[in-house]
N, C-alpha and C positions, 0 to 999 in steps of 0.2 A: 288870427286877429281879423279873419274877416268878418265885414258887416260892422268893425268900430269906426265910430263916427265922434273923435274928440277936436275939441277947436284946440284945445291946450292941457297938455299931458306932463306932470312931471313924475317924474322916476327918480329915486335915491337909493342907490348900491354902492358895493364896491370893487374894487380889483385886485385878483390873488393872482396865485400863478396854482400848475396842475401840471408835475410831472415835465417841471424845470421848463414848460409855455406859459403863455398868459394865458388866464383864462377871464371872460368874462362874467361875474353873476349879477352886476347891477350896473347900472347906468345914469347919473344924475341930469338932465338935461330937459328940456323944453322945447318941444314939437308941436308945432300949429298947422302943421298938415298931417292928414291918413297917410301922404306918400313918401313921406319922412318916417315913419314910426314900422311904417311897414318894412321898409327898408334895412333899419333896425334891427328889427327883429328876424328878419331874413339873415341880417352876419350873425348875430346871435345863435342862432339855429345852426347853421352851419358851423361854425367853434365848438358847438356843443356836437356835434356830429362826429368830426374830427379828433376831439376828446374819448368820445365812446369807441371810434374805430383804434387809435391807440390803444388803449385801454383792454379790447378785447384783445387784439395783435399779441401783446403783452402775455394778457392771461392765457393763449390757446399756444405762446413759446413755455409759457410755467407746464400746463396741463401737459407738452408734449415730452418735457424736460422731468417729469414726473412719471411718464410712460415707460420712458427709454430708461428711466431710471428702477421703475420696477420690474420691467423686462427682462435688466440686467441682475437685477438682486434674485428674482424667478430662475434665472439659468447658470446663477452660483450657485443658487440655492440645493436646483434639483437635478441638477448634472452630476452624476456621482463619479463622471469620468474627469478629474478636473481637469488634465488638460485642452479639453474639449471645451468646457463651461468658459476657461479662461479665454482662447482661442474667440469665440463667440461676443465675448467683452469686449475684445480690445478692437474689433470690427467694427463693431458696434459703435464702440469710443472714434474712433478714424471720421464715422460721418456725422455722429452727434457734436462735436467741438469743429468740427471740418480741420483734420489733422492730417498731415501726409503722414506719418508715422506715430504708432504709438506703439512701446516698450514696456513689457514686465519681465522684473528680476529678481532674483530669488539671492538672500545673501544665508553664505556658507559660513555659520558662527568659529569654525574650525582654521579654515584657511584666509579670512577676512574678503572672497570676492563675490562680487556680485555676477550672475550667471542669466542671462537674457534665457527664459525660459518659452517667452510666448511673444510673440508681435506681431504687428498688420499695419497695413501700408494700403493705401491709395494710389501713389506713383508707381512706376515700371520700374523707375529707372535705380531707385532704392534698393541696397541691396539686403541679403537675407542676411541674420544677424542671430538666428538660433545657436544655443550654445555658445556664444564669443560670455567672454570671462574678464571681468576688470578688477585687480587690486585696489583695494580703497586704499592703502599708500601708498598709491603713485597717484592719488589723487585726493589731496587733503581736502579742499572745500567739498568734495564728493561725501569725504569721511564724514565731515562737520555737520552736512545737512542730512547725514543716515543717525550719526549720534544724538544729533538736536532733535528730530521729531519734525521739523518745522520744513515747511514747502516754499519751496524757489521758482519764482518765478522772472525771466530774462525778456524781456519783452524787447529789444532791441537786440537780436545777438550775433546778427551779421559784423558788429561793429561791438559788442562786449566782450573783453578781452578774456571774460571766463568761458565763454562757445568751447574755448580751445580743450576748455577740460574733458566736454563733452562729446567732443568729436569721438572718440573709440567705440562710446556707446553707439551713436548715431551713423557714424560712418557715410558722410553724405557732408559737401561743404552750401547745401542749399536751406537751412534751419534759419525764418526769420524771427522766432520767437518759439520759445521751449520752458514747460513747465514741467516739473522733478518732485514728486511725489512722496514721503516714505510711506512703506506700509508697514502698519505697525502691529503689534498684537503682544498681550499681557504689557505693553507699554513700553515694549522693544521693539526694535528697528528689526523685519524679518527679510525686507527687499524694497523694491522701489519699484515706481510708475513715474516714466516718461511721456509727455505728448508733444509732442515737434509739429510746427507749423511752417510751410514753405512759401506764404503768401503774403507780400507787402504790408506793413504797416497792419500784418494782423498781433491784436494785441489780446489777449484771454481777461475778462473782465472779473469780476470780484464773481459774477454769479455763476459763470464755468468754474472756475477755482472751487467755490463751496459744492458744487457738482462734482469736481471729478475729484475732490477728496471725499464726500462722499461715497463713489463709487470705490474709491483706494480703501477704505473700511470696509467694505464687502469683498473687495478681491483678499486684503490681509485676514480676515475671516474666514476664507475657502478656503486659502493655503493652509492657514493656521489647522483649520479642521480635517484639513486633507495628512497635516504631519502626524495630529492626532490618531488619524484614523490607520495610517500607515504600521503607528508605534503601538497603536491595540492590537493589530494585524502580525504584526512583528512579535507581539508578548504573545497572543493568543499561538501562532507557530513555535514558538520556544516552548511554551506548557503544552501543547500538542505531541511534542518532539519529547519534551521532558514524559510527559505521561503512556507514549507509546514505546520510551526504555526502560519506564518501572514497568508496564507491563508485561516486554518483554522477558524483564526479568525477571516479575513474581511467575511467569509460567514457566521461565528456567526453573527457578527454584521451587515450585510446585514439581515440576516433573522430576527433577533431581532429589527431591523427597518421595514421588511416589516410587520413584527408582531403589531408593535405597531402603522404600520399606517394601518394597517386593523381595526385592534383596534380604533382609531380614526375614522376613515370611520363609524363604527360600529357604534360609540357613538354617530355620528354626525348623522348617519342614524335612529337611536333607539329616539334619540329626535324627529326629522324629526318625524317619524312616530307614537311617543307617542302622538305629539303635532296635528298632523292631526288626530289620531285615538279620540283624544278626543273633537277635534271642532266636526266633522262628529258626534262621540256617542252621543250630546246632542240632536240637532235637529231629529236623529233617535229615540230616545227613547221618541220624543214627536210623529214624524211617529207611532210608533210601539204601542205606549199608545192611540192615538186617534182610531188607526186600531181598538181596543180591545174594546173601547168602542163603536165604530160604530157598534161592531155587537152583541155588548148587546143589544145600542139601537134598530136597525133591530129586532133582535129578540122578541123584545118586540111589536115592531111597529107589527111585523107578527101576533102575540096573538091577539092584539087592533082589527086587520082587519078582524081574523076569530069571532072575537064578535060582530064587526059589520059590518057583511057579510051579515045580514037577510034587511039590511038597502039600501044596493046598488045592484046593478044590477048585473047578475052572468058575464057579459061580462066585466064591471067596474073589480070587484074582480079577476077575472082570469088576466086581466093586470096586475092589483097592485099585485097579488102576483109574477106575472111573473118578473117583475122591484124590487120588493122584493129579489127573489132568485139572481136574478145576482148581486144585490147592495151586497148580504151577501156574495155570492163567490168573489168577485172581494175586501171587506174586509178582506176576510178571505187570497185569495191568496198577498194582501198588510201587513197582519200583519206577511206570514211564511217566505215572502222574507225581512220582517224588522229583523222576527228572526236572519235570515240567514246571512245577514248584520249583527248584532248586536254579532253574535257569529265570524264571521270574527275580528271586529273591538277586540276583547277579543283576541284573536290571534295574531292581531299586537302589543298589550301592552304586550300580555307576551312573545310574538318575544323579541320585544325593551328594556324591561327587562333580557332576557335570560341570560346575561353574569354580574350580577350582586352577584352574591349568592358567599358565605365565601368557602373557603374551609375548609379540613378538614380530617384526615385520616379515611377511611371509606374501613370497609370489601364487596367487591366486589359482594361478592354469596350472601350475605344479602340482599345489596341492590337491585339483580337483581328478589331473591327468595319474595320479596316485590312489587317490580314493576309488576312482577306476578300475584301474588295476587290479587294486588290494577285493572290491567287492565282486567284480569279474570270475577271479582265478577262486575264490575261495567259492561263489555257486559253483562251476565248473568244477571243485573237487569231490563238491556232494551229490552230485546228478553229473555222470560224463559225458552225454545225453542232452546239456544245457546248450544252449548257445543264443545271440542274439546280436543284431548288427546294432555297436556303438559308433556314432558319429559327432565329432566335437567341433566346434567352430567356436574359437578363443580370440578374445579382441588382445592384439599386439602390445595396445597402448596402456594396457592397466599397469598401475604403477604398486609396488609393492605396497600393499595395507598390515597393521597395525590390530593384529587378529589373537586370539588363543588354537594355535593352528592343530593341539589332540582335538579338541570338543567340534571343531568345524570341521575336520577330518570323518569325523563321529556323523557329523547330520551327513555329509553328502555321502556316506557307506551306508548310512541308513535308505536316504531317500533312491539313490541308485540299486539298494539292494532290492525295494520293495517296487519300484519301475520293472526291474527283470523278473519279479516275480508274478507281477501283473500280467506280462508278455506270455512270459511261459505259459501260465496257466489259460491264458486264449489260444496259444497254439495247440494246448494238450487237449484243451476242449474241439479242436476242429477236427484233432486225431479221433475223438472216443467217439466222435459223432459221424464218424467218415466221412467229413464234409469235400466237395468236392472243391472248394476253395485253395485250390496248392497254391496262389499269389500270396499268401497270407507269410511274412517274414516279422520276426520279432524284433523289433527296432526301438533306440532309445536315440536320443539327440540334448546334448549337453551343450549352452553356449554361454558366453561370458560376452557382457558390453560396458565400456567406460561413459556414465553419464553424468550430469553434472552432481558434485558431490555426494554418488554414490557409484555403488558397485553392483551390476545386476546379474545373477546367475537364474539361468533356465535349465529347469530336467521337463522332458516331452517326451512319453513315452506311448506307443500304441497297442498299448495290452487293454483289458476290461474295463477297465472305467470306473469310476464312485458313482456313484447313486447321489442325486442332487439331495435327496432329504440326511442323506448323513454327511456329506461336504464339511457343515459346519461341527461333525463333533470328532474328525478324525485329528485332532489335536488334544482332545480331552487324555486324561492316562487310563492308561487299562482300554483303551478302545482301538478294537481289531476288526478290520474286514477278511482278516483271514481264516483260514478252518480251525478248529479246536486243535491246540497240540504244536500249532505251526508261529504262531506271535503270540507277544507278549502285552502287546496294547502297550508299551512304552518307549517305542523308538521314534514316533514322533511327537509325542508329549515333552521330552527329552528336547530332541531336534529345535522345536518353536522354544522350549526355556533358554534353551545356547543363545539362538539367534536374535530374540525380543529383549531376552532378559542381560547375558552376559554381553551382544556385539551389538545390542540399541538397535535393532534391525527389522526388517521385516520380513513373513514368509507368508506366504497366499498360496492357495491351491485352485485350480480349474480344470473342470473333468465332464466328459459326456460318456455315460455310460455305454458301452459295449467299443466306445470308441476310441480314444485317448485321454488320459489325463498331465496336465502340466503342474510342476510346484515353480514356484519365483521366488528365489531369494534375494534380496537389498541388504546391500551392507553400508553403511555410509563411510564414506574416509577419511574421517576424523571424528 
C-alpha cells in the first residue's frame, strides 16, 4: 500500500472464522489517514500470514502421516519375512503416534486367546511381552470389542475402571490413555492392535484413530496373507509328500513287475531249455555209449590182429593197424567231445532249475566257510598237485539272512572254484616258463561285512586276471575264458540269475589283468 495517498477510504467485508480462528477478509470502516490504513493492513497481513503458516504446519503433519503410512504399507507389503515386516511396523507406530508401547496379537480361533506376537516400546522400563497369551473369557469387554469389529478407545485410563482389563496385555501400571484395535480380515476378528500412551493428558485424536486403523488393515492383510501363504506351503508339502509315495510306489511296482516278468521270461526260458537239454541228452547219451564201446570193440579188434599177425603179410598188418589207431582216436576224440556236450547239457538243467530252491534263514560265514570246503577238497581231488592259501575274514555281526541257501551255495562254489583256477594256472604258467619268481604263492581272500541294509561278500583272488574288454561279457551264458574242454560258459551266467534275479542282489566284478581279480556280492536283508 505504498505511495497510497486517500483522504478517506471506505472498505466493506466480512468476518468468518478459519480453522476454528478468526479470520479476517474485510473490514467496513473509515480512515482519513495513510497511517491508519497502513496499519490496517499491516494486522491484516500478518493474520493472513499466520493462517498460511498453520495451514502448511497442518498439511507437511498430513504429507508426513501419509509417508509413514506408506512406508509402512511398503514393508508389509515386501517383507516376505513377516515377522520382521510386522516388527518394523510397530516401531514405526511407537514414534509415529508417540506411544510407549504398541502390541500385535494374533487370536487362536481353536483355543479362543489372543497371543502378543510382535511389540516395541520406547520406555526401558516396560517389560517384554512376546508370547504372553490372554483368554478372551476372562476378559468379556475384550471379547465384545474382538466380536464387534469396532475400536476402543480409553483416553483417561489411569482413572477407567476398564485399564483393569487391560493390564495382562500391557503389564506396566503407567498407561495414560490406550487404544484397542481389531484386525480384521474376510470380516473376522483375526487379532488386535494395541497403542498405550504413558504421557499426561495425552489423548489420540480422531485423525490418529483413522491412521492407525488404517495401518490395522494392512497389518490384518499381511497376517491374513502370511496364513494364506503358510496353508499353500502346507498343501503344496502334503502333494509333495503325497506325490513322492505314489512315486515311490509306481517304481515299487514297476520293478516288481519287471521282476516278475523276468521271472516269467526265466520260467519260460528254463522250460525252453529243460525241454531241449533233454531231447538232445538222449540221443547223446546213445553218441557217448556207442563211442565207449567202439573202443572197447577197437581195442579188442587190435589184440585179435596182433594174434593174427604171423597169418598176414607185414604190409597187410601195418595198414590195419594204422586204420586201427585212427578208427580208436577218432572214437576216442567222439566219446570226450560227447562228454563235453553231456556235461554242458547238466549245466543247462541245473541253469533251468536255479531259481527253484526254498528259502530259509541261513548264517552267511557257514555257508560260505562250506562252500570253501566243498570247492577246495574237490580241486585237490582232481590235481593232488593243487594247492592255494585261503584266507577268510568274516564280520561277527551278520545276522542270519532270509536266502535259498543250494543255489547261493552254488554261486560262491562257482565263483571260488574259478579264483583257484585262475591262481593255478599263473602258478603253472611261472613253472612252464621257469621263471625265477618263487615269491609267487597262489592266494584267494574271502570277506563278509555287515552294512546298512545289506550284506556284502568279497572273493579277491591273485591269479591272471580278465582282460578289461571282456569284463563286461563274463556274465553272458555260454562265455568262458577258459580252454576248450575245461568250462561251460554257464557257471556264471547261472551265478548273476541266483543273485539279481532270485536274491534282488547284486554282483560286480573288478580285475587287472595279469594281476588279480575281485567278484562283490550284495545281498540285501530283506
Amino acid at each position: 500500500m505504498r505511495g497510497l495517498n486517500l483522504d478517506i477510504l471506505s472498505i466493506h467485508g466480512t468476518r468468518t472464522e478459519y480453522n476454528g480462528k478468526p479470520a479476517v477478509i474485510g473490514v467496513a470502516l473509515d480512515i482519513t489517514s495513510r497511517r491508519q490504513a497502513e496499519r490496517l493492513l499491516t494486522e491484516y497481513n500478518h493474520t493472513l500470514e499466520q493462517q498460511i503458516e498453520e495451514s502448511t504446519m497442518l498439511l507437511e503433519a498430513r504429507v508426513d502421516e501419509i509417508s509413514v503410512l506408506s512406508a509402512i504399507t511398503q514393508a508389509l507389503a515386501s517383507i516376505r519375512d513377516t515377522p520382521t515386516a510386522l516388527t518394523i511396523t510397530a516401531r514405526t507406530m511407537t514414534k509415529l503416534f508417540n506411544a510407549s508401547k504398541v502390541v500385535i496379537t494374533l487370536l487362536n480361533e481353536h483355543t479362543h486367546e489372543l497371543t502378543i506376537i510382535t511389540e516395541a516400546s520406547q520406555r526401558a522400563y516396560l517389560p517384554n511381552l512376546m508370547g504372553l497369551s490372554i483368554t478372551l473369557k476372562n476378559h468379556p469387554i475384550l471379547s465384545q470389542i474382538i466380536a464387534s469389529g469396532q475400536t476402543l478407545l480409553i483416553p483417561k485410563a489411569q482413572i477407567d475402571p476398564k485399564i483393569e482389563l487391560w493390564r495382562p496385555l500391557l503389564q506396566t501400571q503407567q498407561v495414560q490413555c490406550l487404544m484397542l484395535i481389531p484386525l480384521l480380515a474376510r470380516g473376522q476378528a483375526i487379532g488386535g492392535l494395541a497403542i498405550a500412551s504413558d504421557q499426561m493428558e495425552h489423548v489420540f485424536n480422531e485423525s490418529e484413530i483413522i491412521l492407525a486403523e488404517t495401518i490395522a488393515n494392512q497389518i490384518a492383510g499381511t497376517l491374513e496373507n502370511a496364513r494364506l501363504f503358510d496353508e499353500e506351503q502346507r498343501q503344496r508339502q502334503v502333494a509333495e509328500q503325497r506325490t513322492q509315495e505314489l512315486s515311490q510306489a509306481l517304481n515299487h511296482l514297476q520293478a516288481t513287475q519287471n521282476q516278475l516278468m523276468v521271472q516269467e521270461k526265466m520260467a519260460s526260458l528254463g522250460e525252453l531249455t529243460s525241454g531241449i537239454a533233454h531231447e538232445i541228452k538222449n540221443p547223446l547219451n546213445f553218441v557217448n555209449n556207442f563211442a565207449l564201446m567202439s573202443l572197447e570193440l577197437l581195442a579188442e579188434l587190435q589184440k585179435l590182429l596182433e594174434y593174427q599177425s604171423t597169418y598176414l603179410t607185414p604190409e597187410v598188418v601195418t595198414e590195419m593197424m594204422t586204420l586201427l589207431e585212427l578208427l580208436l582216436s577218432n572214437a576216442q576224440k567222439i566219446y570226450e567231445n560227447g562228454e563235453r556236450a553231456d556235461s554242458i547239457i547238466r549245466s543247462m538243467l541245473l541253469h533251468s532249475r536255479s531259481h527253484g530252491g526254498q528259502t530259509q534263514k541261513v548264517d552267511i560265514n557257514i555257508l560260505l566257510r562250506d562252500a570253501i570246503s566243498l570247492a577246495y577238497h574237490s580241486l585237490k581231488a582232481k590235481d593232488s598237485r593243487f594247492n592255494i592259501v585261503i584266507e577268510t575274514n568274516y564280520d561277527l555281526t551278520l545276522e542270519p539272512l532270509m536266502v535259498m541257501p543250494q543255489d547261493l551255495s552254488r554261486v560262491f562254489v562257482n565263483i571260488i572254484t574259478n579264483a583257484c583256477y585262475a591262481a593255478d594256472k599263473k602258478q603253472y604258467q611261472f613253472i612252464e616258463i621257469e621263471t625265477t619268481n618263487s615269491t609267487y604263492t597262489p592266494q584267494l581272500w574271502v570277506t563278509t561285512k555287515n552294512k546298512a541294509g545289506a550284506i556284502e561278500i568279497r572273493f579277491r583272488d591273485n591269479g591272471l586276471g580278465i582282460p578289461e574288454e571282456i569284463q563286461d561279457k563274463i556274465f553272458n551264458p555260454f562265455f568262458t575264458t577258459k580252454t576248450t574242454g575245461e568250462g561251460t560258459g554257464l557257471g556264471l551266467s547261472m551265478s548273476y540269475d541266483i543273485i539279481v534275479q532270485g536274491h534282488q542282489g547284486q554282483i560286480t566284478v573288478h580285475s587287472i589283468e595279469g594281476e588279480w581279480t575281485e567278484f562283490i556280492i550284495t545281498l540285501p536283508k530283506t
